[in-house]
Structure formats: C-alpha cells, structure tokens
C-alpha positions as CSV (number, residue, x, y, z in Angstrom):
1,X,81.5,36.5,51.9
2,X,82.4,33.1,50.3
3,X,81.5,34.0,46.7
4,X,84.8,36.7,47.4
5,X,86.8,34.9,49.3
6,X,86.7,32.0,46.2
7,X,86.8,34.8,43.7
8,X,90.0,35.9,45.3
9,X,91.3,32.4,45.8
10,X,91.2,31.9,42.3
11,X,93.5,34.8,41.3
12,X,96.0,33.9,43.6
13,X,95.8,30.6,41.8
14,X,96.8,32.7,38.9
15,X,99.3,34.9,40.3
16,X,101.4,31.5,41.9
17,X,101.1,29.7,38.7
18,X,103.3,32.5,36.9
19,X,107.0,32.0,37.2
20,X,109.8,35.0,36.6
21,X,110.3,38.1,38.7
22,X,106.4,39.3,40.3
23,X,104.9,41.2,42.9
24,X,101.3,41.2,43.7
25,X,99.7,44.7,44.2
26,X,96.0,44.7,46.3
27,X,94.0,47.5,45.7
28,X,89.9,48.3,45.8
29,X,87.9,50.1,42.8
30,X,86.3,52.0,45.6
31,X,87.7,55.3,46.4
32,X,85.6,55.5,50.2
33,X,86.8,51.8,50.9
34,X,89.3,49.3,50.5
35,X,87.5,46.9,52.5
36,X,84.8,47.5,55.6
37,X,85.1,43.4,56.2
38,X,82.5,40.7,56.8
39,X,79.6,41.1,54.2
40,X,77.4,41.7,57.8
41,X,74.2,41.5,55.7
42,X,75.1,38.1,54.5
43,X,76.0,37.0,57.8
44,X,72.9,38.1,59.8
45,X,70.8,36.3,56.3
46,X,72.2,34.1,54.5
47,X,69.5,32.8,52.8
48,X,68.1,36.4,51.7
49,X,71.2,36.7,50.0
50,X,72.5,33.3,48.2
51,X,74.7,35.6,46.1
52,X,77.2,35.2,49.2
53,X,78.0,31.8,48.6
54,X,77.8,28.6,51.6
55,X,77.9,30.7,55.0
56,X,79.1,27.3,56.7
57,X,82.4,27.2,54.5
58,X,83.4,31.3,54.8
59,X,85.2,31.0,58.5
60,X,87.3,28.3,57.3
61,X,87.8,29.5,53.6
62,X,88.6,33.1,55.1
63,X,91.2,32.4,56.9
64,X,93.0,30.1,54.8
65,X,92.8,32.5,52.4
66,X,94.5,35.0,55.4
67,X,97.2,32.1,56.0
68,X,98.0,31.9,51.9
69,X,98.3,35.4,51.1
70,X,100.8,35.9,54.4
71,X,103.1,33.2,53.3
72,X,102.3,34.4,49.1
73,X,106.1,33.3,47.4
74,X,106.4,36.9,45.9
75,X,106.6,40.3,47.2
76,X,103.2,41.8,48.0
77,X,102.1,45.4,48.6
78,X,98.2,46.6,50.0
79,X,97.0,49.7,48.4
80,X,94.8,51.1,51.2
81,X,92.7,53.9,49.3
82,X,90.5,53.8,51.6
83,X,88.4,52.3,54.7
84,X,89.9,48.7,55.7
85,X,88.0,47.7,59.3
86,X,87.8,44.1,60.4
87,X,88.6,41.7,57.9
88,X,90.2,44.0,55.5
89,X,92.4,45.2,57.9
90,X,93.3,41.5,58.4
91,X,93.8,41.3,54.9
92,X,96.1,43.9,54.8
93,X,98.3,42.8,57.4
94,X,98.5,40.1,55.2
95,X,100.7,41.7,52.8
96,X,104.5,42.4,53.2
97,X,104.2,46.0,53.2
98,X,101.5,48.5,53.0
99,X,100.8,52.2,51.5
100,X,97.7,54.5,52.7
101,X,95.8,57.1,51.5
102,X,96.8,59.9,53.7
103,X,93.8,62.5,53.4
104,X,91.4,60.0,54.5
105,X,90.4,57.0,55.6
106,X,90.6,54.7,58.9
107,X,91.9,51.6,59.5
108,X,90.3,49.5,62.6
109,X,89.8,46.4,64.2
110,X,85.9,46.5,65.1
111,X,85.4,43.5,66.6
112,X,85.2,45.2,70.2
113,X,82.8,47.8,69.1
114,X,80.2,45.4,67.4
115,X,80.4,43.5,70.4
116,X,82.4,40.2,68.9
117,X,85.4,38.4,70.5
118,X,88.5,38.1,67.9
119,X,89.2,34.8,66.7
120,X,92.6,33.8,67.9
121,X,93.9,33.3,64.6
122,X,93.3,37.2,64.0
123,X,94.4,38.0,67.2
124,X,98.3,35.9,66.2
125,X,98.3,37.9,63.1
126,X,98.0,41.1,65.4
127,X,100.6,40.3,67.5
128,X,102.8,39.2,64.0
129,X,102.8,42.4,62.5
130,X,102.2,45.3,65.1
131,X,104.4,46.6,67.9
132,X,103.0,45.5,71.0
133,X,101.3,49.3,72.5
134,X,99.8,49.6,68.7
135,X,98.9,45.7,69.2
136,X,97.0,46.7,72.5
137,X,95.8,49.8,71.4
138,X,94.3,48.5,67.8
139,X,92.9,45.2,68.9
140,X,91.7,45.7,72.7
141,X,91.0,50.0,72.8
142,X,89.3,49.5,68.7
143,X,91.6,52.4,67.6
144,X,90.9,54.1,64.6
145,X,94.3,54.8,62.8
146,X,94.7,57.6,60.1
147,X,97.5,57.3,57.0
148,X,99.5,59.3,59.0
149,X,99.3,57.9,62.1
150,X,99.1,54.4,60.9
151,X,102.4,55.9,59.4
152,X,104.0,56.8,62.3
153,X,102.8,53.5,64.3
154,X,104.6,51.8,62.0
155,X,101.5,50.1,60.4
156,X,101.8,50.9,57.3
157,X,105.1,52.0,55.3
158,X,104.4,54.8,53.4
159,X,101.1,57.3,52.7
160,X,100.5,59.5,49.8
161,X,97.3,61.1,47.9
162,X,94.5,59.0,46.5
163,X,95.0,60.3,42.6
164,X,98.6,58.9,43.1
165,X,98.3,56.2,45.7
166,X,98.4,53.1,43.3
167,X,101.0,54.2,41.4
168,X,102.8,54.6,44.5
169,X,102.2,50.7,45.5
170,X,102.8,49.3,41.7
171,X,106.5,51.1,42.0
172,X,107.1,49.6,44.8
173,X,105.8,46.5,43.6
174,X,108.1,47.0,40.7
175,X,111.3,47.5,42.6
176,X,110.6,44.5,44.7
177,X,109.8,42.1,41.8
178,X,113.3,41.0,41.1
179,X,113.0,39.7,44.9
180,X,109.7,37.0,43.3
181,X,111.9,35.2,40.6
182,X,112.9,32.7,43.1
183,X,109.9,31.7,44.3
184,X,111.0,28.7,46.4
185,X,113.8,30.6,48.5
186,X,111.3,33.8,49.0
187,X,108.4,32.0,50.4
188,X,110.4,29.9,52.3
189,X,112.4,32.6,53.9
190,X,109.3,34.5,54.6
191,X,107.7,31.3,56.7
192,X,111.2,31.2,58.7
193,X,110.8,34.6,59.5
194,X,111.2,35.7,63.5
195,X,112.3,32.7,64.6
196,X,114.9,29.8,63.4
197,X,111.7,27.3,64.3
198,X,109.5,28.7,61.4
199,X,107.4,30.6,64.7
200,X,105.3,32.1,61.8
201,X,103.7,28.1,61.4
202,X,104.5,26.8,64.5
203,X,101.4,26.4,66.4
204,X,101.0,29.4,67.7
205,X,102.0,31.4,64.4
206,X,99.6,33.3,62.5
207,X,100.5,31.3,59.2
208,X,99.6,28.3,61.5
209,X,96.6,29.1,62.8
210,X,95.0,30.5,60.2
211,X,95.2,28.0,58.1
212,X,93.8,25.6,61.4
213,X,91.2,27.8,62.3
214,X,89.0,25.5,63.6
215,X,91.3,24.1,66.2
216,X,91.3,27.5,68.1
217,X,87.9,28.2,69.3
C-alpha cells in the first residue's frame, strides 16, 4: 500500500545518502512470506482502512519506487525467505541478484489467476530479467517457481535453508560492497546495461517505464 511503499522510499533515501563501499540487503521479518504483493484489502476498501495511505497515489508511487530500486547506485541482494507473488516478485527482480529459501516457498506472478492484465511496466521488467521460455511461462502460464527451480531457471542465484538464508545474502552483500564505493560509475553502468543506448531507460526499458507509468495504459 502507500503507507509501505513511502516507508520504504524513505530508507532508500537513507541508504543513497551514505557514501563509501555499500550493498543493500532486502529481507522480510516473516518466515511464511517475503512479500504476497498488493495490500488486496486496501485496494478492494480503501476507506475501511486509512492506515494504507492515498489509494490514488500507490500506482504511481509503486512503480517509481520499482524504477529506483532497479537502477539503486550500489550492489543489491533480495533475501527471498519466503512467498514473493505479484508485487514482491516485482520487487525482487528489482534487485541485482537474488537468494531463496530452498525448502519452501513460491514465487509467482498472479496477475493471470486473479484475473488482472499486467501493467506494461511490470511486464518490461519481466522481459529485463528472465530468459524468454521462463518469461512466457512465469508471466502468461502464472507458474509457481520453487528455490530450486527458480534456481535452475536462472531466477534466482543461489538457495539455501531459512535459519541460514540471510546470512547467506549479507555475505554476498559483503563481497560485493567494494563494487558501491563509486557510486556514480556503478549506477551509471547499471542504466547502460544491455544496450550501448541505455535500452534499460529508453522508452521501452523497464527503468523507463516504471518510472512513466502512467504513459503505458
């Protein structure tokens, strides 16, 4: 919801306002979910629960918020310890690498199930980070995906047991923080990524359009 998404916003504000060698590590407090998405409660009534924040502003917020944490100037790492469907599994993709509980746990794009079209902006993020069968079979077939086969699809980059899981994503986070202390030449190289043309912001890149949402409809 928007209370989150502003919550979220705001430590990002802290993390980029640090300078020095950084990663940023993502992880839930939940052990059953790392995310299960849109606050659907909220959505269906917004005005039975005001503690969701302006339900006008969350689509736009949302995906800036998407568009920021893809283009973050420092290594990031997604601790999946559990469920991510829908929007956490856009969040997630979000991140430069990923590690999974490998016991349990799904990660999903439901939008097909619950009966809602993808927004094109989640549907350029797709396309950014999966091969194109795991693409198909994740956005248009709803697949479920395990750690391990989420492993082996190449959707995340490594699994492991929930007791160790975040320690797991903080060493890697730890290894790759030398690659932060140069914040200007990290970010940038990470918008110029596939493509000479910056593809990732061009207008049909994901950094682009989720950042324009409201110009793909």
């Amino acid at each position: 919801n928007t209370t989150f998404v502003r919550e979220i916003a705001e430590a990002l504000n802290e993390v980029e306002a640090s300078d020095g060698p950084a990663a940023l590590v993502t992880a839930s407090s939940s052990e059953k979910f790392f995310s299960n998405g849109l606050d659907l409660d909220w959505v269906a009534a917004p005005d039975e629960h005001p503690e969701g924040g302006d339900r006008k502003a969350f689509g736009g917020e949302f995906m800036t918020l998407m568009g920021r944490i893809i283009t973050l100037p420092i290594p990031t790492v997604c601790c999946i310890n559990g469920h991510a469907f829908g929007a956490g599994f856009m969040a997630a993709l979000c991140h430069d690498l990923r590690v999974m509980r490998s016991d349990r746990g799904f990660i999903c794009a439901n939008e097909m199930q619950l009966g809602m079209a993808i927004p094109k902006p989640e549907l350029a993020l797709f396309r950014h980070k999966l091969p194109m069968n795991v693409f198909h079979e994740t956005v248009q077939l709803a697949r479920r995906w395990t750690g391990p086969d989420a492993l082996a699809a190449g959707i995340v980059q490594q699994t492991g047991e929930l007791d160790g899981l975040l320690e797991i994503a903080q060493r890697k986070a730890a290894e790759l923080a030398p690659l932060g202390a140069n914040r200007k030449v990290f970010g940038a190289q990470k918008e110029l990524l596939y493509g000479e043309n910056a593809v990732i912001n061009g207008l049909q890149g994901p950094a682009y359009m989720l950042r324009n949402a409201e110009q793909f409809h």
